[in-house]
BALOBA-1460 file (C-alpha; in Angstrom, 3 decimals):
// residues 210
<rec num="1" residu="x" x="0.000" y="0.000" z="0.000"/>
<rec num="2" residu="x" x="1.088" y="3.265" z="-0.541"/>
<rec num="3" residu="x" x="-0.596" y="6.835" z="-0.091"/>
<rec num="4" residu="x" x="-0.288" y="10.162" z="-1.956"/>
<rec num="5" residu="x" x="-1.101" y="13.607" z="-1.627"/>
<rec num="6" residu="x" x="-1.771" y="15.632" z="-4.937"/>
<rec num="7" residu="x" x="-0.985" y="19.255" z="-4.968"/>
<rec num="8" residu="x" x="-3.819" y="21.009" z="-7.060"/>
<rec num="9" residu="x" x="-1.968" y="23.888" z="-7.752"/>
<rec num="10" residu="x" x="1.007" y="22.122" z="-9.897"/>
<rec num="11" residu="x" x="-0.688" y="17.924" z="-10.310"/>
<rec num="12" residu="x" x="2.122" y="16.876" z="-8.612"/>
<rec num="13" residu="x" x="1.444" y="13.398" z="-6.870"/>
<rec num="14" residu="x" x="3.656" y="13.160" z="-3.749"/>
<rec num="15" residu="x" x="3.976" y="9.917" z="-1.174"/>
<rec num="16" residu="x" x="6.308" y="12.385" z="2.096"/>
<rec num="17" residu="x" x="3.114" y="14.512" z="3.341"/>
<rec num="18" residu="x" x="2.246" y="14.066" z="6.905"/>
<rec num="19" residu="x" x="-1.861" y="13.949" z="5.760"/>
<rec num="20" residu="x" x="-0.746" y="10.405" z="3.332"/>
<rec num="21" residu="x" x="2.031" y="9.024" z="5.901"/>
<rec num="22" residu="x" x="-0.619" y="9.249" z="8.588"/>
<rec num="23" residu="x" x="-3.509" y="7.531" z="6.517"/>
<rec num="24" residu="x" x="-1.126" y="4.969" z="5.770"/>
<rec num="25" residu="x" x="0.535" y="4.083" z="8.779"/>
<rec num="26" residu="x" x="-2.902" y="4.283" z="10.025"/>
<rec num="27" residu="x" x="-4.436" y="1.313" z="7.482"/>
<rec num="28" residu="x" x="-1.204" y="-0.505" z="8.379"/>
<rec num="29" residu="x" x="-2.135" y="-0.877" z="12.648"/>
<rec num="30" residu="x" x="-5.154" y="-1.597" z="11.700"/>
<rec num="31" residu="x" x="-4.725" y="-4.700" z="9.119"/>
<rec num="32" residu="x" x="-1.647" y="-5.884" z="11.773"/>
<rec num="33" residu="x" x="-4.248" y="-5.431" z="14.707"/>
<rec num="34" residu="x" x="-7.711" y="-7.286" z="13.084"/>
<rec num="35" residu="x" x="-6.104" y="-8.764" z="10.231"/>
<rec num="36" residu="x" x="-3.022" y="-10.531" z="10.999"/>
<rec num="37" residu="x" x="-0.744" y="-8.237" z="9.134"/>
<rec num="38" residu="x" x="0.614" y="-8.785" z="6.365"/>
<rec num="39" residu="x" x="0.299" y="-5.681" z="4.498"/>
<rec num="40" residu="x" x="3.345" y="-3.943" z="3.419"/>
<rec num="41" residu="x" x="2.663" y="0.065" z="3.722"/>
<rec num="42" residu="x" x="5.485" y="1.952" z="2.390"/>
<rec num="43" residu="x" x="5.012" y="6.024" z="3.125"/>
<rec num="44" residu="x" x="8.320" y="6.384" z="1.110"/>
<rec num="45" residu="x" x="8.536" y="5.920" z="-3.261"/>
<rec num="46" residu="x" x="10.638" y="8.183" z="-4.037"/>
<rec num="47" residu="x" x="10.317" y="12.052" z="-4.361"/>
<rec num="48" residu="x" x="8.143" y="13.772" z="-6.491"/>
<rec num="49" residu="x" x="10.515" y="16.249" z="-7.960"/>
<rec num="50" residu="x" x="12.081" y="15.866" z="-11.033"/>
<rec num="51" residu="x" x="15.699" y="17.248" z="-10.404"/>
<rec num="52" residu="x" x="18.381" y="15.890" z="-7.568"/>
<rec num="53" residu="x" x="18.751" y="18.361" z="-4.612"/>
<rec num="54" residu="x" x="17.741" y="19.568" z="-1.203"/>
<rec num="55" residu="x" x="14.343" y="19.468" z="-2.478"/>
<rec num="56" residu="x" x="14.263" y="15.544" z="-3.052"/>
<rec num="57" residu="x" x="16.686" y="15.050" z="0.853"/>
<rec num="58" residu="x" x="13.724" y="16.679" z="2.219"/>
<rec num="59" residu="x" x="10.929" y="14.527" z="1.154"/>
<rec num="60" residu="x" x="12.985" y="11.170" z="1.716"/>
<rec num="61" residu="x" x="13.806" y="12.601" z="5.367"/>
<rec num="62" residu="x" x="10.911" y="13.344" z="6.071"/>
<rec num="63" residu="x" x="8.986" y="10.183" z="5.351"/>
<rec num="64" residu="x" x="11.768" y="8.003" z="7.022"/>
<rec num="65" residu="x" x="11.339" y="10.301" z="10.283"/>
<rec num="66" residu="x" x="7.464" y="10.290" z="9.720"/>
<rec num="67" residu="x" x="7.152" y="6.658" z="9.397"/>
<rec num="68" residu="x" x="9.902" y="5.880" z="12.314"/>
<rec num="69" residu="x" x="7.542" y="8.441" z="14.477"/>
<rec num="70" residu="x" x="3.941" y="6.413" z="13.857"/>
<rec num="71" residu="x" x="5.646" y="3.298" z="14.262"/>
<rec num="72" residu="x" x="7.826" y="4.208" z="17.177"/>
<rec num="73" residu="x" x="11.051" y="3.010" z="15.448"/>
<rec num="74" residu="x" x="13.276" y="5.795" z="15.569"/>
<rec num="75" residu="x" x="16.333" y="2.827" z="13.785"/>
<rec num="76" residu="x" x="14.371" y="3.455" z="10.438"/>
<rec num="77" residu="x" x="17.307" y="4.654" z="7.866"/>
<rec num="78" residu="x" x="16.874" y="7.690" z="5.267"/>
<rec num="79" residu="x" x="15.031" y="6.181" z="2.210"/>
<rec num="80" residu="x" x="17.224" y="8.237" z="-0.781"/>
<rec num="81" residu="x" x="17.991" y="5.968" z="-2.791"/>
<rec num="82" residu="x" x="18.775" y="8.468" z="-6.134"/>
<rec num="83" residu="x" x="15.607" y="8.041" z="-7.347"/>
<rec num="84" residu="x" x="12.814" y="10.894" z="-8.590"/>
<rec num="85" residu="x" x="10.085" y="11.727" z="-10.145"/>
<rec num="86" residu="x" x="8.315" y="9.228" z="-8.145"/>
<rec num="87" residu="x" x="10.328" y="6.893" z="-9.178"/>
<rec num="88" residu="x" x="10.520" y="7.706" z="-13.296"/>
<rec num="89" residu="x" x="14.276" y="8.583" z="-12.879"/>
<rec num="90" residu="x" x="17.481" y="7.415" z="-11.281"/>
<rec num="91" residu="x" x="19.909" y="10.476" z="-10.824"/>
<rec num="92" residu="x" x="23.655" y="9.674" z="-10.052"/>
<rec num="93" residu="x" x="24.001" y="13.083" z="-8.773"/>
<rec num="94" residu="x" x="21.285" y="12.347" z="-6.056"/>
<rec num="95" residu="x" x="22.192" y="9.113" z="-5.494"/>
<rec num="96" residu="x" x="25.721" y="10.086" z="-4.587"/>
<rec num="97" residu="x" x="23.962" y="13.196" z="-2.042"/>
<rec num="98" residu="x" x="21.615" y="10.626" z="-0.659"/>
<rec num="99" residu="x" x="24.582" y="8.336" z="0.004"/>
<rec num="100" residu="x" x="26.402" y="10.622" z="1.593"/>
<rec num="101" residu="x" x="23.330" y="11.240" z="4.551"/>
<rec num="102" residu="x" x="22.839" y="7.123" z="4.657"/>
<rec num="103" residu="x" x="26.815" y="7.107" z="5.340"/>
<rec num="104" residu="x" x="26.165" y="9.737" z="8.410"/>
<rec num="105" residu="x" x="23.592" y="7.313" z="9.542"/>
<rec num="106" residu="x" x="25.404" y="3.804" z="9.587"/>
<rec num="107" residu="x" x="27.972" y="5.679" z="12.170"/>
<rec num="108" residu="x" x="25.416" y="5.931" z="14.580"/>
<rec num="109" residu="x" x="25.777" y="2.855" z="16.894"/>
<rec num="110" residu="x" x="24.038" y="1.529" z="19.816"/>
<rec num="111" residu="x" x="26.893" y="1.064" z="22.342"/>
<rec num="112" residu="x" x="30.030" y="3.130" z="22.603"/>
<rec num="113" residu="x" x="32.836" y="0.352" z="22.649"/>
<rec num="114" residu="x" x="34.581" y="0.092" z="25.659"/>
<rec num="115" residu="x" x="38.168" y="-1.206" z="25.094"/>
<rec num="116" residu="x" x="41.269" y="-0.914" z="26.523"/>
<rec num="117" residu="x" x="42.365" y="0.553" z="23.387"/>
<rec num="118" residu="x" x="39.571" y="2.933" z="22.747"/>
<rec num="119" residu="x" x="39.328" y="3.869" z="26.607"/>
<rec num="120" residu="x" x="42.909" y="4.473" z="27.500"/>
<rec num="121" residu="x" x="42.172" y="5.103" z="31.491"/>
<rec num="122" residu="x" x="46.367" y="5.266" z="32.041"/>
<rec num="123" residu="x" x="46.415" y="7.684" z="29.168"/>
<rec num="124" residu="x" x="43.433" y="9.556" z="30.580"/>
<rec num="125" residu="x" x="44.775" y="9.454" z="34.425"/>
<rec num="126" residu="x" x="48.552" y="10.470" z="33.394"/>
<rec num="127" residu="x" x="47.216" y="13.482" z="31.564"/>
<rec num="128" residu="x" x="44.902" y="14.931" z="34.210"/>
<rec num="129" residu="x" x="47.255" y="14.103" z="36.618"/>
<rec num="130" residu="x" x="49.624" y="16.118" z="35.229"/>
<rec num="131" residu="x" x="47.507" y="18.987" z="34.044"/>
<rec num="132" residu="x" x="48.218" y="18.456" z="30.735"/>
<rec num="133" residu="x" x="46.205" y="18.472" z="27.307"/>
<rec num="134" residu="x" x="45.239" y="15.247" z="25.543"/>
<rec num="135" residu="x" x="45.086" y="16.884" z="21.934"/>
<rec num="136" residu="x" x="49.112" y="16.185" z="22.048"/>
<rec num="137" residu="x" x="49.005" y="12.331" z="23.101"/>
<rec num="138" residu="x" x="49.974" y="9.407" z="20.715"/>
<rec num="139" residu="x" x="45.805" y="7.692" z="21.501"/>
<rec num="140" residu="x" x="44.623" y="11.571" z="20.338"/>
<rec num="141" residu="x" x="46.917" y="11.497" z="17.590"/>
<rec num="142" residu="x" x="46.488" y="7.415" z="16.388"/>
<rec num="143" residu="x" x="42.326" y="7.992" z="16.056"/>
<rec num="144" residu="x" x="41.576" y="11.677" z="15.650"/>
<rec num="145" residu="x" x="41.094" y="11.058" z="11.720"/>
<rec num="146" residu="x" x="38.508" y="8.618" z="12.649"/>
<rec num="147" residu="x" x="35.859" y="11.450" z="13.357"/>
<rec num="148" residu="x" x="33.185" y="11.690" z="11.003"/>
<rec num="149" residu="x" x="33.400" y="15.119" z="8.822"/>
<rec num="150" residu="x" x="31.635" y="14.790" z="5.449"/>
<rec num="151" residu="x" x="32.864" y="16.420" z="2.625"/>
<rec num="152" residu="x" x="29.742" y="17.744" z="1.413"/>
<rec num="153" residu="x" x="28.316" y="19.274" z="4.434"/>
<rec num="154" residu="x" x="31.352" y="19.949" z="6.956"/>
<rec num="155" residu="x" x="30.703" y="20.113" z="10.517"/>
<rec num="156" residu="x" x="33.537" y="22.057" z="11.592"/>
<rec num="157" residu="x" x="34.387" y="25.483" z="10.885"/>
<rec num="158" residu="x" x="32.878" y="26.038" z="7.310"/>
<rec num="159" residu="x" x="33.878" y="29.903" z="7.315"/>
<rec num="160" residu="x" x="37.622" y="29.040" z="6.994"/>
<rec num="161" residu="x" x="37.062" y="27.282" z="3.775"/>
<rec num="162" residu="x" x="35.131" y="30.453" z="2.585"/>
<rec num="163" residu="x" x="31.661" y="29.481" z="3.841"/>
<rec num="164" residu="x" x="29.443" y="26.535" z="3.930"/>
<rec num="165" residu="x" x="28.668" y="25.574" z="0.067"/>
<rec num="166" residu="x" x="25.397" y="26.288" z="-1.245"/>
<rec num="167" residu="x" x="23.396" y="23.520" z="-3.231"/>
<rec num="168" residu="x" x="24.953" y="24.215" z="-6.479"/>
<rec num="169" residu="x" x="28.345" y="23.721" z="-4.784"/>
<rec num="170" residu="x" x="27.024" y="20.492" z="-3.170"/>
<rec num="171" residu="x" x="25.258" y="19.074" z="-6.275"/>
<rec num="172" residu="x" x="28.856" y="19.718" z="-8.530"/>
<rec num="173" residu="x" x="30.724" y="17.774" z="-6.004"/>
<rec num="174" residu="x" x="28.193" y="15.119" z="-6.449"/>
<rec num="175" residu="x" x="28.046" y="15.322" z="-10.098"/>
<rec num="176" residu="x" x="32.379" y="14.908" z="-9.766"/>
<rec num="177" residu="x" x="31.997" y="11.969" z="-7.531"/>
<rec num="178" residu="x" x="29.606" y="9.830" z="-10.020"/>
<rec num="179" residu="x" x="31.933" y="10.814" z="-12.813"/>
<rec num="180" residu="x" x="34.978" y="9.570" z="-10.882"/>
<rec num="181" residu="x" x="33.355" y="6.299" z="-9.797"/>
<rec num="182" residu="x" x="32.409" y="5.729" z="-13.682"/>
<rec num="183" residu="x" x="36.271" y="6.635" z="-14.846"/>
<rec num="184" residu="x" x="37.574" y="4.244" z="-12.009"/>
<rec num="185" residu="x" x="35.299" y="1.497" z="-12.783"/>
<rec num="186" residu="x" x="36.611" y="-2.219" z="-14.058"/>
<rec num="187" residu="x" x="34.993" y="-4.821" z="-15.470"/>
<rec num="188" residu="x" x="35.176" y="-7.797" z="-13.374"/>
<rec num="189" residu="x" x="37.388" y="-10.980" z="-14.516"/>
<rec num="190" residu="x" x="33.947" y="-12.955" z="-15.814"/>
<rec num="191" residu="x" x="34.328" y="-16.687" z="-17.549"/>
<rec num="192" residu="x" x="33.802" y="-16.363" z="-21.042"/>
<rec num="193" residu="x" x="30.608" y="-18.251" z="-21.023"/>
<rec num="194" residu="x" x="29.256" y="-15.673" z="-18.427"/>
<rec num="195" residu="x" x="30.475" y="-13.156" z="-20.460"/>
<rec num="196" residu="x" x="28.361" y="-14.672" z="-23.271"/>
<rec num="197" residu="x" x="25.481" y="-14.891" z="-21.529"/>
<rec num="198" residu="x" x="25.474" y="-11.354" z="-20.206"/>
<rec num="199" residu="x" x="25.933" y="-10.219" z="-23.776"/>
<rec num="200" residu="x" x="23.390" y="-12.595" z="-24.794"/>
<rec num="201" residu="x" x="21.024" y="-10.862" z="-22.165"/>
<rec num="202" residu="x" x="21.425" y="-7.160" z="-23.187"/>
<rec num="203" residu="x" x="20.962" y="-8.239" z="-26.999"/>
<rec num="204" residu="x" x="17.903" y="-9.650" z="-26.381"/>
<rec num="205" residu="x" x="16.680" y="-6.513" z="-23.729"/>
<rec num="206" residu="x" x="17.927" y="-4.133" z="-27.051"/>
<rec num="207" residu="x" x="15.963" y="-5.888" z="-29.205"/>
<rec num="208" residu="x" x="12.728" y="-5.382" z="-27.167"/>
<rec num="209" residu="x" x="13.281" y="-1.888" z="-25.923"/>
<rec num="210" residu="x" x="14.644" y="-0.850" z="-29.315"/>
């Protein structure tokens, strides 16, 4: 099952309203509570507009956190996958933007490891001990590159690197990124009958789409 909401003004058909999310989620308790379940209700399709952007993070952020709210599962991930138009178009350029927000969201855990390694109590007890600073120790200096900072939306300091970038800024670097995965890409080392009958397979697709 899955709801929209269309906009009169423009005939756009859109599934991340709160009015469609609700009526959804809604159908959903209620075939899982009388029913048995067994109904799949997705609030998420993909975004109604037709060009990548902040436009199209919005409405997949805000059906993941709409849909994690009614069903009190706050673990439900950002739904971008670099689709749009509802679906009619995969964008590389999005798909790189949304992959950048799912990558922020696989770092959240749900326990802090506790190691000897990660929590260096000598470390720790030498340096406040002594009054000292731990930005200069060798456990400071062995994981401080292991904070997240994304390269598309920095967290620290923007202003020194002339200001945080604007969307056209963030949607070049995205458009660079696809373009550098495509120049870096390899074929894999395939048998030659595989290789045959992959070939085999996009013949016959060209012949029917063609």
């Amino acid at each position: 099952m899955i709801s929209t909401v269309a906009d009169m003004r423009t005939a756009d058909a859109s599934s991340a309203g709160p009015e469609n999310v609700m009526v959804t989620m809604g159908v959903k308790r209620l075939v899982d509570d009388h029913f048995g379940g067994h109904l799949w209700a997705e609030v998420f399709f993909s975004p109604s507009t037709n060009r990548p952007g902040l436009h199209a993070v919005y409405q997949n952020w805000f059906a993941a956190a709409a849909r994690g709210r009614l069903a009190d599962r706050p673990d439900l991930p950002y739904a971008g996958m670099g689709t749009l138009a509802n679906g009619a178009v995969g964008s590389p350029t999005q798909f790189m933007l949304d992959l950048e927000i799912r990558r922020s969201q696989w770092l959240i855990r749900d326990e802090i490891d506790v190691t000897d390694e990660l929590i260096a109590l000598e470390d720790i007890g030498e340096v406040a001990q002594a009054g000292g600073t731990f930005l200069i120790t060798e456990h400071t200096l062995a994981h401080f590159r292991e904070l997240w900072n994304s390269a598309l939306f920095p967290l620290s300091m923007p202003e020194a690197a002339g200001g945080p970038p604007d969307e056209r800024q963030i949607l070049d670097a995205c458009e660079e990124r696809w373009r550098a995965n495509v120049e870096r890409w390899e074929p894999p080392d395939l048998p030659d009958d595989t290789l045959r009958e992959l070939e085999g397979v996009v013949a016959r697709a060209n012949a029917e789409l063609l």
